[in-house]
C-alpha positions as CSV (number, residue, x, y, z in Angstrom):
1,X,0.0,0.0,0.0
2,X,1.3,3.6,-0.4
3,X,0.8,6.7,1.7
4,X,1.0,10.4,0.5
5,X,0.5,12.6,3.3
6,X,0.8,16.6,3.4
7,X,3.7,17.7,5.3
8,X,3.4,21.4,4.9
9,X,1.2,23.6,3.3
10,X,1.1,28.1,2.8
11,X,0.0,30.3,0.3
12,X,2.5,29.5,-2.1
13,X,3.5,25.2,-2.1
14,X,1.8,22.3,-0.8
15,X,4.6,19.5,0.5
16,X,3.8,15.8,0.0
17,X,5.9,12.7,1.3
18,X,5.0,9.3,-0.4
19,X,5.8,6.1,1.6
20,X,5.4,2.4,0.9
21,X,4.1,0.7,4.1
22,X,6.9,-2.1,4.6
23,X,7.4,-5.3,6.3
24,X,5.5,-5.0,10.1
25,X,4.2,-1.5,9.3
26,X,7.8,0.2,9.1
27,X,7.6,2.8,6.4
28,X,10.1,3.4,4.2
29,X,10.8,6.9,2.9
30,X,10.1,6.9,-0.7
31,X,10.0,10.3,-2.3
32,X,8.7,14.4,-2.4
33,X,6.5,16.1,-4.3
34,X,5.9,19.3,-4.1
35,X,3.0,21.4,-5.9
36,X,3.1,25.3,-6.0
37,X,0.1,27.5,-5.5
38,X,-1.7,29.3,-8.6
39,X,-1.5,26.8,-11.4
40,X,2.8,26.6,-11.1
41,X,4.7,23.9,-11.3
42,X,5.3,20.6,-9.5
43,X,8.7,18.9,-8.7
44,X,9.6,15.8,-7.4
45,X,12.5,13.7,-5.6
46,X,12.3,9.9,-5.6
47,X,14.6,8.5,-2.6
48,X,14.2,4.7,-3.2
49,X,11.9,4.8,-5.8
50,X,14.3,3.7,-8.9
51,X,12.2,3.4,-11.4
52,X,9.5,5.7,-10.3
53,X,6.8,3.6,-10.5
54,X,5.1,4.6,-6.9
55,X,6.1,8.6,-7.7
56,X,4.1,7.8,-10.5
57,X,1.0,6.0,-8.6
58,X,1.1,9.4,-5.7
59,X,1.2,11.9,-8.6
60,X,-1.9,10.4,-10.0
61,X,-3.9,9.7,-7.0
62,X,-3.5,13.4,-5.9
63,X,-4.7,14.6,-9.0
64,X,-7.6,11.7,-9.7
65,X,-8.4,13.0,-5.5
66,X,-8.4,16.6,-6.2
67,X,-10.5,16.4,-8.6
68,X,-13.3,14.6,-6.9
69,X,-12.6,17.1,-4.0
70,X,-13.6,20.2,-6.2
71,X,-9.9,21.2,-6.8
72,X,-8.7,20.7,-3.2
73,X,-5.9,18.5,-2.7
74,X,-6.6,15.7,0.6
75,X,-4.6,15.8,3.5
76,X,-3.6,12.1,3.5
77,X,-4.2,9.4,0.7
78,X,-3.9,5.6,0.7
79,X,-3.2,4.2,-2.9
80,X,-4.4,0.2,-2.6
C-alpha cells in the first residue's frame, strides 16, 4: 500500500511525502512532491523509488483525488 501525506502547506506550495508501508508496518521513505500555489509547477524527488513507479501512482492519485474534491488536494491518501 502507499501513503501520501501533506507535510506542509502556505500560500504559495503544498509538500507531500510518499511512503510504501513495509514489512511490520515500518515505512520506508520513498519520495517528495511538491506542488506550487496558482497553477505553477510541481517537482519531485524519488529516494528509493528507482524506477519511479510509486512517484508515478502518488502523482496520479493526488490529481484523480483533487478532482473529486472540487480542486482541493486531501490531507492524506492511501493508494491500494
Amino acid at each position: 500500500m502507499l501513503t501520501v501525506i501533506k507535510q506542509h502547506e502556505d500560500e504559495n506550495v503544498i509538500v507531500y511525502d510518499y511512503y510504501i508501508e513495509g514489512r511490520q508496518d515500518v515505512y520506508e521513505d520513498t519520495g517528495h512532491i511538491v506542488i506550487e500555489s496558482m497553477g505553477g509547477s510541481a517537482t519531485w524527488r524519488a529516494v528509493n523509488d528507482d524506477t519511479e513507479k510509486y512517484l508515478k501512482q502518488a502523482i496520479t492519485a493526488l490529481i484523480m483525488k483533487r478532482n473529486e474534491n472540487g480542486g482541493v488536494y486531501p490531507d492524506n491518501l492511501k493508494v491500494v
